[in-house]
N, C-alpha and C positions, 0 to 999 in steps of 0.2 A: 747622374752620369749622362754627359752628351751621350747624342747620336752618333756623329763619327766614332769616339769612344768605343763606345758598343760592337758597334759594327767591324772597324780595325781591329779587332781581337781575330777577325777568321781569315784575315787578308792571307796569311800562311798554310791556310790550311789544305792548298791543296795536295791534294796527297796522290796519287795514285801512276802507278807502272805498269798499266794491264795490258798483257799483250796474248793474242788467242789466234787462232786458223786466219787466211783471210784468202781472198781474192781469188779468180779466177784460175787457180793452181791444178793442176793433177788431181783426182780422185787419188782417197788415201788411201783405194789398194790398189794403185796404180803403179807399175816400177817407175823411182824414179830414174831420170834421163841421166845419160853416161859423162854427160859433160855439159859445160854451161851453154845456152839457148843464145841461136843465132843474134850476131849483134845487130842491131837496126838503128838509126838515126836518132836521136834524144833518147833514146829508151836502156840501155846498156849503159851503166857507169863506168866512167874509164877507170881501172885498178890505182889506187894509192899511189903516189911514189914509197917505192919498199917494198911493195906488195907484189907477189906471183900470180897468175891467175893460175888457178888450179886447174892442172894438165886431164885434156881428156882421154876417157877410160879408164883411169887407174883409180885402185879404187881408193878409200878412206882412210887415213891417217890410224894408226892402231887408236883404240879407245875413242873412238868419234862416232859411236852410234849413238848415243844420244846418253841424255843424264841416267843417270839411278836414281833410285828412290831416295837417300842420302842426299846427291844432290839437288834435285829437286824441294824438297825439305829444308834446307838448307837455303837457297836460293830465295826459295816463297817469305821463306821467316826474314830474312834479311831486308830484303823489301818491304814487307810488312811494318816493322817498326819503325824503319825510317819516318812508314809514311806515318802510321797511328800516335806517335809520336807529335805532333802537330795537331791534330785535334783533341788528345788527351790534355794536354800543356792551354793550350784553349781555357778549360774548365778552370782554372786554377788560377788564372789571371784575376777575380775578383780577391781571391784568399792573398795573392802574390802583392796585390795594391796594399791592401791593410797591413802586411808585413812592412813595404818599401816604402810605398807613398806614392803618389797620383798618379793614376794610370796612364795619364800621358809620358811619364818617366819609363814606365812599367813597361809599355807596347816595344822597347828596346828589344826587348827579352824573344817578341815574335818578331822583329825585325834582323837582328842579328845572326836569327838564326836563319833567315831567310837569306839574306846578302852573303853570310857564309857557304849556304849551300849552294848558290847560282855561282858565288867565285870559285870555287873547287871542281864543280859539276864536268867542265871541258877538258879539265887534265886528267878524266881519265882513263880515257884511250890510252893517254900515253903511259898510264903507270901500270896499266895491266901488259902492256908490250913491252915494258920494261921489266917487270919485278914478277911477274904472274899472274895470273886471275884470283887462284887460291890466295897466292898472300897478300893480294892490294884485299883481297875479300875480307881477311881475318883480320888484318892491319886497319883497316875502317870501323870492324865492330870491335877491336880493342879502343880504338879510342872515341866508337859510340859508348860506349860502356863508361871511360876515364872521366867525358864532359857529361856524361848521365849525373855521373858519383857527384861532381864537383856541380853540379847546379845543384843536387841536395843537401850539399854542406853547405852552402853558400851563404855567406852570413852579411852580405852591403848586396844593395843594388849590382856595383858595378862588378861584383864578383860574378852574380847570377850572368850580367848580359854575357859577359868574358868567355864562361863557360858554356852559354847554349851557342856563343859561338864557334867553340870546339866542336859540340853536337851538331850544326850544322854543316859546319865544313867535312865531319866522317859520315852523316847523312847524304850529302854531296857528292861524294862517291862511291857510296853502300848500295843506293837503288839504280845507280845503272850498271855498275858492277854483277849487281844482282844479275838483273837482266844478261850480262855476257855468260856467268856463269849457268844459267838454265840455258839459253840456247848455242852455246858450242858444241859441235859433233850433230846438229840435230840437223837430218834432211827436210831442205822445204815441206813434203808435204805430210812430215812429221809436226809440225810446227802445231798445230791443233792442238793434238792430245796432249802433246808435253803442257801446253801454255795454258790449257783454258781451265784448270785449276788457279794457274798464276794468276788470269784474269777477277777471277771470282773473288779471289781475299784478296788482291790489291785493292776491287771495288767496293769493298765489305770493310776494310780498314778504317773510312772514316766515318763509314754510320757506328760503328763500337766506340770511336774515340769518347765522344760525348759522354757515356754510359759508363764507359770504366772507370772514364777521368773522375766523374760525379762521384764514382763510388769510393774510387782510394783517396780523393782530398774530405770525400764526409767522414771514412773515416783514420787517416791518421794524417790529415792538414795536407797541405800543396806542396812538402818534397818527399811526397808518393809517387804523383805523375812521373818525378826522375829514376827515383831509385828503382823500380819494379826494370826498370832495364839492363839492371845489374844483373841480375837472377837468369835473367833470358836470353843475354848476350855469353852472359859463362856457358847456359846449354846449349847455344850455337855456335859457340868455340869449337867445346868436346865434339857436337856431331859433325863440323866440318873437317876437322883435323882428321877425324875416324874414316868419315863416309866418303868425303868428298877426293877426287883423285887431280893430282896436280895437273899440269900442265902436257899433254902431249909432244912428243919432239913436230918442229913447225909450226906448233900453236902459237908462240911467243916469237914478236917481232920486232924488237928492240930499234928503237930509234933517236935520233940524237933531239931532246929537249927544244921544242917550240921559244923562247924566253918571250920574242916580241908578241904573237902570238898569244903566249898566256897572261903575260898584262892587260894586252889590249881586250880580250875575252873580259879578262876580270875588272877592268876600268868598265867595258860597255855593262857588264849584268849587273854590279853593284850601282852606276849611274843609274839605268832602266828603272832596280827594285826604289831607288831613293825619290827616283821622279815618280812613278807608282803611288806611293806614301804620301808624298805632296798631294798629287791629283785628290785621293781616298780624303784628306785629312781635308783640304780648302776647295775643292773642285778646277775648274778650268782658269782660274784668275792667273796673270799674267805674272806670277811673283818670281824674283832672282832664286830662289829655292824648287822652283818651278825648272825654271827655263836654262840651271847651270848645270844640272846633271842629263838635262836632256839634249844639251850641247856636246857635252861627253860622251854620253852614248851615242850621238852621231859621230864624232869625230873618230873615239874607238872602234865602233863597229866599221868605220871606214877603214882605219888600219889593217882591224882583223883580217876582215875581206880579200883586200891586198894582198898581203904578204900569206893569208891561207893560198892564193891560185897562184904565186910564183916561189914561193920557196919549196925544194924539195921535199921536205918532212914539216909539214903542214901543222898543230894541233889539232887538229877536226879538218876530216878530209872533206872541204865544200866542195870537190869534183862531185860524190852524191848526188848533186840536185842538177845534175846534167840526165840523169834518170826521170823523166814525166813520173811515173807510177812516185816513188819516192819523193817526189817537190810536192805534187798533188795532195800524199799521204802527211807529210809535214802541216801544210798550209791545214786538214783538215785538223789535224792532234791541236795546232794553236787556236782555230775558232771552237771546235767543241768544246775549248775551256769554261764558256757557256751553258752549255748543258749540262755538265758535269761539277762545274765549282761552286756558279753563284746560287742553285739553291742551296745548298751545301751553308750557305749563310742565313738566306731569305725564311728558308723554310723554322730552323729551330730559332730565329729568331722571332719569327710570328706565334710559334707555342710558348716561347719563355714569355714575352711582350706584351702580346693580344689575347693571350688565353691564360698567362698567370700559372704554366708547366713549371716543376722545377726541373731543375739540367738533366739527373737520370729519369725523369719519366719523358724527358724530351729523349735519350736518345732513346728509349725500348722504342716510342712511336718513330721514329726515323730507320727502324733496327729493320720496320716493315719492308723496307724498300729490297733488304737481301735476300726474299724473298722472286723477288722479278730476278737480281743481278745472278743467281743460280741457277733460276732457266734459262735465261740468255748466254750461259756458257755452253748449255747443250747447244740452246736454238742456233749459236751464232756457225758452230760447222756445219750444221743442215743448211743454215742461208746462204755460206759462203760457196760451198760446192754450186750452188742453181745459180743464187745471179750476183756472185764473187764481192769484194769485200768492200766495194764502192757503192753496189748497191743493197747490201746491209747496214750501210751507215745512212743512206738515203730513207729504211723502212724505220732506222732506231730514234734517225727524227723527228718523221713523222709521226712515232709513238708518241715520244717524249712532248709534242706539241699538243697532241690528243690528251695527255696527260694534265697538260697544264692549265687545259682550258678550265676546271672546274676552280682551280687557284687563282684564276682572274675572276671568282665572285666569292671569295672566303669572305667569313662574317664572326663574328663573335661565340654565334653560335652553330657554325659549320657541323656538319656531324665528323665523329672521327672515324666512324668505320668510313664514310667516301674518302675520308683525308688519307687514312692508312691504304685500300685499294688503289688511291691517287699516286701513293710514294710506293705501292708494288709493281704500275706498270710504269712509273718513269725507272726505277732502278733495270725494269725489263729492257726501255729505250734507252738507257744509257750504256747497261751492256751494248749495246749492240752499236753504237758509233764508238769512242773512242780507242773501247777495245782493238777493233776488224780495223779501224783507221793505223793503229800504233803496228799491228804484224802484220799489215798490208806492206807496210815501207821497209819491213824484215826481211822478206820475202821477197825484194825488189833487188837486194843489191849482193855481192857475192860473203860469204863465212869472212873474209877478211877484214870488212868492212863492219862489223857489228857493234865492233868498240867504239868507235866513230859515231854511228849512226845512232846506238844507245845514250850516250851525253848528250848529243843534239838533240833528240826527240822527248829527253826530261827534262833539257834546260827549256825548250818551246813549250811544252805541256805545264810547268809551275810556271813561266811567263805570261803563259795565255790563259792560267786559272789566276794570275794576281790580275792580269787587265783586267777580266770577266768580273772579279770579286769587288775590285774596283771601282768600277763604271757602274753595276748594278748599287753598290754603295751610295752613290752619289744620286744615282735616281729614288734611291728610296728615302734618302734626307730631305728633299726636296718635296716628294712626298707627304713624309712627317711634316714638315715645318710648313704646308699647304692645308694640312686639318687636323695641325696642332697637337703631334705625338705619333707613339706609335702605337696606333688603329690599326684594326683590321682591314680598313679604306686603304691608309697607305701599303698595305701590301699586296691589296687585290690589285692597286694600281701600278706595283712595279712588276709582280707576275705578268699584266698585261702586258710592260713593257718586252717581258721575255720571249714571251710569244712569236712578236716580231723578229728581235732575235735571230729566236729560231729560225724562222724562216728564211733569214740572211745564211743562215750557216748549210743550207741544201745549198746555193750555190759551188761550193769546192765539194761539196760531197757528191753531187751532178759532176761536176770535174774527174773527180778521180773515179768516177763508176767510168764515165766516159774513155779514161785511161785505160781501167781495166779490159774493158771491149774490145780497144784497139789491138792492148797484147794479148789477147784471148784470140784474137783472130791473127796475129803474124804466128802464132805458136801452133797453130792450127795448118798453118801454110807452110811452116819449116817441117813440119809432121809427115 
């Protein structure tokens, strides 16, 4: 099996919706404020067209105090498979080749389902302010469930890709969905306690994938990975249908269908994931395979752009990033994909490769990491209250670089208790950036705004984990093919590479701390 080969199998895998307390906000027993905080120059995002800004004094739409335990439950689980889903299906790609035949046919199977979910991911603001939260929510895991079913009957190649491309297109809109349905009704500086559960198994998703995956294709073959979604998607039917409560009167804001707008979205993310693929699969060489989809994604995202700031009912409200705190919070959720994704690759790949692990004893050792990502659900409201959620994302880098340094001298025979220690404080650094980076930009913009600002900040977070999964790809082939496999050498040498990395990515997290300061001190002044 090539190198690329291997490595392309994770290029999907990033997973994760974590969103927790963040920024310089109110102490949480602090009242909150009667109306929305004085407007200032870049800092206040001008409302939707469509959109009210909610009148001050008055108080809260009935049922707007925040989720129940039903939905919260509800919410987290939804999310969760989407994302465990993609590292489970991982494991099964060896068993899925000897069924179909060569994995370079095979890799469809993680790609389809990738370009499904970046092409659906933007529409759905507009489906939940059309149709509900509740039903776009139950309407996505019926038909994660439909393309579960039909990847596990699957009997051709082209049946399987067909159907993970159903599963990705209801993945697509299941985890930001997710996300609207845990944070509506919630007050700012509720945001914490609701979320930092959410944070924690969104974090915690793809170190289990490995481990489960291992375990239901050892034993009953590779359409376990699908089916077991069956079972799980019926119990989060029933408990959403039971627990979960519709739509508030003024929560749903129906608006007339984007069409230009959702093309051109879905022309630029399926161009972007297909040039992605290229880059992963041949590197930087200058090929028509190369250079045609990445001509597309410019010329669409041009479009998009466009016609999102002059037509009235926009697809995805790009006013947003007239908000500093919110552009800043973006810019960081796409470079942390970095810290977050590519060892996600690097690491079980050096235990399967370099040390001869099989898949489930790779994930229990990866498993070490939820160990860190559960204290950093606590740590991250204690950080955010003192010095807010820019510069928690500044300390979770500097963790994660500290971490890494001992993985730029792995060896064959590394010990694993430093290795497992190693993956408890980066899981502890990684809480603590992407999470505070993703409900920093929550936190920035008004309730109306969430739907919007949830597809935007998943479609940038799985783009900036396939760039990251990408690039770190291609440094580590070059690696191999410099000392002839995959050594231990070539991976201390692309950890090295990470490092630096890291160090690029304090610049926006410097950024957006610096944002934070400045609205920490105009809120200070309107007080």
């Amino acid at each position: 099996m090539s190198m690329t080969n291997q490595t392309h199998a994770d290029v999907s895998s990033p997973p994760v919706d974590p969103v927790i307390p963040a920024g310089p906000a109110a102490p949480a027993d602090q009242a909150p404020p009667t109306g929305p905080p004085a407007p200032a120059a870049g800092e206040q995002p001008a409302p939707a067209a469509g959109e009210q800004p909610a009148p001050e004094g008055k108080p809260a739409a009935p049922g707007t105090r925040g989720p129940a335990f039903g939905t919260i439950a509800a919410a987290v689980t939804g999310g969760f498979l989407a994302l465990l889903d993609t590292t489970i299906v991982n494991v099964s790609l060896h068993d899925t080749t000897a069924r179909f035949g060569s994995l370079d046919q095979v890799q469809w199977v993680v790609t389809a389902y990738l370009i499904a979910l970046a092409a659906c991911m933007p529409a759905t603001g507009w489906l939940a302010g059309r149709f509900g939260v509740k039903r776009v929510f139950m309407g996505a895991t019926v038909l994660f469930a439909l393309g579960s079913a039909a990847c596990a009957l699957s009997q051709t190649l082209p049946e399987l890709v067909a159907a993970r491309g159903v599963s990705g297109a209801a993945a697509g809109v299941l985890t930001p969905v997710s996300t609207i349905l845990l944070t509506r009704g919630v007050p700012r500086e509720q945001l914490g306690r609701v979320q930092a559960l959410n944070g924690s198994v969104m974090l915690i998703s793809p170190l289990l994938g490995p481990t489960v995956g291992g375990l239901l294709v050892g034993a009953w073959g590779w359409p376990a990975v699908y089916a077991i979604n069956i079972p799980l998607c019926a119990a989060l039917l029933c408990v959403t249908a039971r627990w979960v409560r519709g739509d508030a009167p003024g929560e749903r804001i129906p608006k007339p269908l984007d069409v230009v707008g959702l093309l051109s979205s879905a022309v630029c993310t399926v161009s972007t994931v297909l040039a992605i693929k290229e880059f992963t699969d041949h590197g930087i060489a200058l090929r028509t395979v190369l250079l045609l989809p990445l001509l597309l994604a410019l010329a669409s995202g041009t479009v998009f752009v466009v016609r999102g700031l002059r037509t009235p009912f926009p697809l995805l409200d790009l006013r947003l990033f007239r908000n500093r705190v919110y552009t800043m919070a973006v810019v960081n959720v796409f470079c942390l994909g970095f810290i977050l994704y590519s060892p996600m690759m690097l690491i079980p790949l050096y235990f399967e490769s370099a040390r001869g692990e099989s898949a489930v004893t790779t994930g229990l050792l990866m498993s070490t990491a939820g160990v860190g990502v559960v204290t950093a659900a606590w740590l991250c409201r204690v950080l955010m209250k003192k010095v807010g959620g820019g510069g928690t994302v500044v300390i979770g880098i500097a963790l994660t670089m500290l971490a890494t340094l001992p993985l730029a001298g792995v060896g064959g025979d590394t010990s694993y208790v430093l290795l497992c220690a190693t993956l408890a404080v980066r899981g502890l650094g990684t809480g603590l950036t992407i999470v505070p980076a993703m409900t920093r930009a929550f936190q920035s913009i008004r309730p109306e705004s969430i739907g919007d600002a949830s597809a935007q900040l998943n479609l940038v977070q799985r783009i900036g984990g396939t760039v990251a999964v990408a690039v770190v790809t291609v440094v580590l082939q070059q690696a191999a093919e410099d000392r002839h496999g995959l050594v231990p050498g070539a991976f201390a040498h692309s950890f090295g590479w990470l490092i630096g990395i890291y160090a690029l990515t304090l610049v926006p997290a410097l950024a957006l701390f610096a944002a934070d300061r400045r609205e920490h001190r105009r809120r200070g002044q309107d007080a």
